[in-house]
C-alpha positions as CSV (number, residue, x, y, z in Angstrom):
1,X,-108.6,15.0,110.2
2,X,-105.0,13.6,110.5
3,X,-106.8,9.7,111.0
4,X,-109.2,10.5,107.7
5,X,-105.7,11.3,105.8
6,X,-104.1,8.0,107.5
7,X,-107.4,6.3,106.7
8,X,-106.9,7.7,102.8
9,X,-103.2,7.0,102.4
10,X,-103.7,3.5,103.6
11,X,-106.7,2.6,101.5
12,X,-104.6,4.4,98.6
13,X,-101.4,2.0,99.2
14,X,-103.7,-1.2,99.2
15,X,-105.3,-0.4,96.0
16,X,-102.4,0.6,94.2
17,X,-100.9,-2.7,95.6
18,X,-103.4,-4.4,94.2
19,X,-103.6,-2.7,91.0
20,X,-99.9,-2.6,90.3
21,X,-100.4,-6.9,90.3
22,X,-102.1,-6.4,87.0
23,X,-98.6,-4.9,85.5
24,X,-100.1,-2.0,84.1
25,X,-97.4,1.4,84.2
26,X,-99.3,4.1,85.8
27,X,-99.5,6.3,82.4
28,X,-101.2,3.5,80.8
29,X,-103.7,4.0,83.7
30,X,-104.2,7.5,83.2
31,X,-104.8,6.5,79.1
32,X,-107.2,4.5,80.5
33,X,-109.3,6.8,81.7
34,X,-110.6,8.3,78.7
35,X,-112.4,5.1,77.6
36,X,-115.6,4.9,80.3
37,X,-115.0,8.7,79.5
38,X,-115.6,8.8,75.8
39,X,-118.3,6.0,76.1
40,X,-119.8,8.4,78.5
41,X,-119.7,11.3,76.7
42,X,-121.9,9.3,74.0
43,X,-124.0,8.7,76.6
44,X,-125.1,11.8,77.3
45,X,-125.4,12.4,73.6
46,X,-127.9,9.9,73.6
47,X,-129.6,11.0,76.5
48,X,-128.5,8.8,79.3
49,X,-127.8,10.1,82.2
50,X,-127.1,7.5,84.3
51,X,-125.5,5.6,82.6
52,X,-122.8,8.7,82.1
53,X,-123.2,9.3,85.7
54,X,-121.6,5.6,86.4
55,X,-119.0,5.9,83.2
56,X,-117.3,8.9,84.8
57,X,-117.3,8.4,87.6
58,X,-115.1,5.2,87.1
59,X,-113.8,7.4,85.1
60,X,-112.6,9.4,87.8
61,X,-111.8,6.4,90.2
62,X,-109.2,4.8,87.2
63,X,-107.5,8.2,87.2
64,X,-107.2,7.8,91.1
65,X,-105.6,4.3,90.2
66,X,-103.0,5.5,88.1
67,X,-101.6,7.6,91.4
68,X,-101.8,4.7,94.1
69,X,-99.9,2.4,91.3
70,X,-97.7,5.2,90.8
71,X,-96.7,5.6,94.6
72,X,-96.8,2.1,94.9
73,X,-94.1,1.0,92.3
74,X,-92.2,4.2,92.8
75,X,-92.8,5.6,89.8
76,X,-93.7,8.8,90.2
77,X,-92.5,11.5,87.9
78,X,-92.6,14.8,86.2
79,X,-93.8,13.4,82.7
80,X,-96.7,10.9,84.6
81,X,-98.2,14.1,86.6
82,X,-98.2,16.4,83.1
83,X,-99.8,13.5,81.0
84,X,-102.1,13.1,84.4
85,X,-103.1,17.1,84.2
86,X,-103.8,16.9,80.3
87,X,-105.9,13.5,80.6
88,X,-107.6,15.4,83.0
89,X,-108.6,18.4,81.3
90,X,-110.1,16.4,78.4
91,X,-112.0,14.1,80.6
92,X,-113.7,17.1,82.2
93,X,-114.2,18.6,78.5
94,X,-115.8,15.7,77.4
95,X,-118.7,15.9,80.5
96,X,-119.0,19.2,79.9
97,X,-119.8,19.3,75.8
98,X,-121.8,16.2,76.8
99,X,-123.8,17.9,79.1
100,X,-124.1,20.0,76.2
101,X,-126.0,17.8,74.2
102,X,-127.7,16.5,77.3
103,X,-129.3,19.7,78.8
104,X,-131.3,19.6,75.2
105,X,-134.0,17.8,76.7
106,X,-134.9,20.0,79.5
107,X,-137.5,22.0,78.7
108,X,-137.1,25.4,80.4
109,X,-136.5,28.7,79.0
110,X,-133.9,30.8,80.6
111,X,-132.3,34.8,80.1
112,X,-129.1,33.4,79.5
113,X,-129.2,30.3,77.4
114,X,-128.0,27.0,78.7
115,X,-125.5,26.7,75.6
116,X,-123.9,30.2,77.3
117,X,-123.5,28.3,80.9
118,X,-121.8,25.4,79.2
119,X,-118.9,27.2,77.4
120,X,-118.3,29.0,80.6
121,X,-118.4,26.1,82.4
122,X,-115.7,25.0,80.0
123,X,-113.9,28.4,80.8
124,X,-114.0,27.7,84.4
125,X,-112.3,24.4,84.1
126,X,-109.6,25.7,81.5
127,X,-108.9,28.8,83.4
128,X,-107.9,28.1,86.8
129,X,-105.2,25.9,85.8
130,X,-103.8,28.1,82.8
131,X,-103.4,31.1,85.3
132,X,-100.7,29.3,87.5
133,X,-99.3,27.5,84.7
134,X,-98.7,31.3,82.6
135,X,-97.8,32.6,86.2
136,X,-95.2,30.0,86.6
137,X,-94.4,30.4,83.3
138,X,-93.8,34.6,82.9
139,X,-92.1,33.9,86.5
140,X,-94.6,36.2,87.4
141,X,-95.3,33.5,90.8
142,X,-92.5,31.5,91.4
143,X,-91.9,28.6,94.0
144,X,-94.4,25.6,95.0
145,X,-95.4,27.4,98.2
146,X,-96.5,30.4,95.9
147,X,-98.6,28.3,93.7
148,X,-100.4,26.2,96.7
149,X,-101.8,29.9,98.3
150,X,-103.1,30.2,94.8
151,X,-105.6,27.9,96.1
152,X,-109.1,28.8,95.0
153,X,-112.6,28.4,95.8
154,X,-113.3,25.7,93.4
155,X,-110.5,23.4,91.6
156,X,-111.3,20.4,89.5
157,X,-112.6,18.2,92.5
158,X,-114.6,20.5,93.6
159,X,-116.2,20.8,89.8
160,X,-116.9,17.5,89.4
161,X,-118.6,16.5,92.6
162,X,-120.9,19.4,91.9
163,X,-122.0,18.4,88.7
164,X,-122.5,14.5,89.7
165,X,-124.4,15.8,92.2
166,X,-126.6,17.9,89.4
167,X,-126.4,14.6,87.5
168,X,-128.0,12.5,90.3
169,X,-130.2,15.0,91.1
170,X,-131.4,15.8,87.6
171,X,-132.3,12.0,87.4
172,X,-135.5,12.7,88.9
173,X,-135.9,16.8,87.6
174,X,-133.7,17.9,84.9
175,X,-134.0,22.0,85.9
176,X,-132.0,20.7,88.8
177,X,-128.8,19.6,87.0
178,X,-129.4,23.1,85.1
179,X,-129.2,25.2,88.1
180,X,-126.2,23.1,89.2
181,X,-124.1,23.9,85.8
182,X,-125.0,27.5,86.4
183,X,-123.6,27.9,89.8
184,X,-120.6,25.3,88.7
185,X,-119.8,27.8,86.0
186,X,-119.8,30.8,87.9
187,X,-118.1,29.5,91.5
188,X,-115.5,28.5,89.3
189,X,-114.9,31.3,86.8
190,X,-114.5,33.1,90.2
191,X,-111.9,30.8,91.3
192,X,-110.2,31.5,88.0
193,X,-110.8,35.7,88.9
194,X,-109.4,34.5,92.1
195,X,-105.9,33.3,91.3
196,X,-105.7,35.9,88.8
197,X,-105.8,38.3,91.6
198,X,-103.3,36.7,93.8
199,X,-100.9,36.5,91.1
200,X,-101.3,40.9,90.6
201,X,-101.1,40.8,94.4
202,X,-98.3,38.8,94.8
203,X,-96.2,39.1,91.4
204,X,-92.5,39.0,92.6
């Protein structure tokens, strides 16, 4: 484990090395994100999965980028990691009411309809987040130590690598990335249930 986080850190300091060359500030990397984003969001409006499959996913590897660049230059700071967090959230809600549009074209009926597994979904990805934040915020849970045992079954990494998973799967069956939104939307409403509990637990 410790020579897979040496093996990350280092790989991490070469590429924001190599990015930082380019002169970009790490905020304008985390801007950047939301373009392959927003193209891909279209794309799955249109109906093409891979293509959106590819666009966030560099998606997601630019937002890695603005970090190492970050580190690199020794610019890290409070503002960068909150504009970070909010480019975040609407890159995630762009998937999400893309897959929207998407999951149009599978053809299965269902108890609860798809639209319903989306907008939780979207409640899963809001919620975790806004519970430490409001905890933080009513000094309810105070103290970084106190927010990192929030933890949680499944925070936004977690999320996404499901549902590029459902995406990649539902190249070749579309029921597939269906069933994969459905369990993405519950596992993390209960993370959200999760941290709501350990704040009532542990409120100071």
């Amino acid at each position: 484990m410790i020579k897979s986080r040496l093996d990350v850190e280092w790989f991490s300091v070469k590429a924001g090395t190599l990015f930082a060359r380019l002169g970009l500030s790490p905020n304008i990397w985390t801007l950047m994100a939301l373009v392959p984003a927003s193209v891909g969001f279209f794309a799955l409006y249109q109906g093409y999965l891979l293509w959106a499959l590819v666009l966030f996913i560099i998606s997601g590897a630019i937002d890695a980028i603005d970090g190492a660049v970050a580190r690199v230059t020794g610019s890290v700071t409070e503002l960068g990691a909150f504009l970070d967090g909010v480019i975040d959230r609407y890159v995630e809600i762009l998937l999400y009411i893309g897959l929207l549009f998407y999951l149009k074209t599978v053809d299965e009926v269902l108890l609860v309809p798809y639209e319903v597994w989306i907008v939780l979904l979207v409640y899963g990805a809001l919620m975790p987040s806004f519970v430490r934040a409001y905890a933080d915020h009513r000094k309810v849970i105070t103290g970084g130590k106190e927010h990192k045992r929030m933890g949680g079954l499944l925070e936004r990494a977690e999320r996404l690598t499901l549902i590029y998973v459902g995406m990649l799967l539902g190249l070749f069956q579309g029921l597939w990335l269906l069933y994969i939104v459905i369990l993405t939307a519950i596992l993390a409403n209960f993370t959200a249930l999760e941290r709501i509990y350990y704040v009532l637990s542990h409120h100071k």
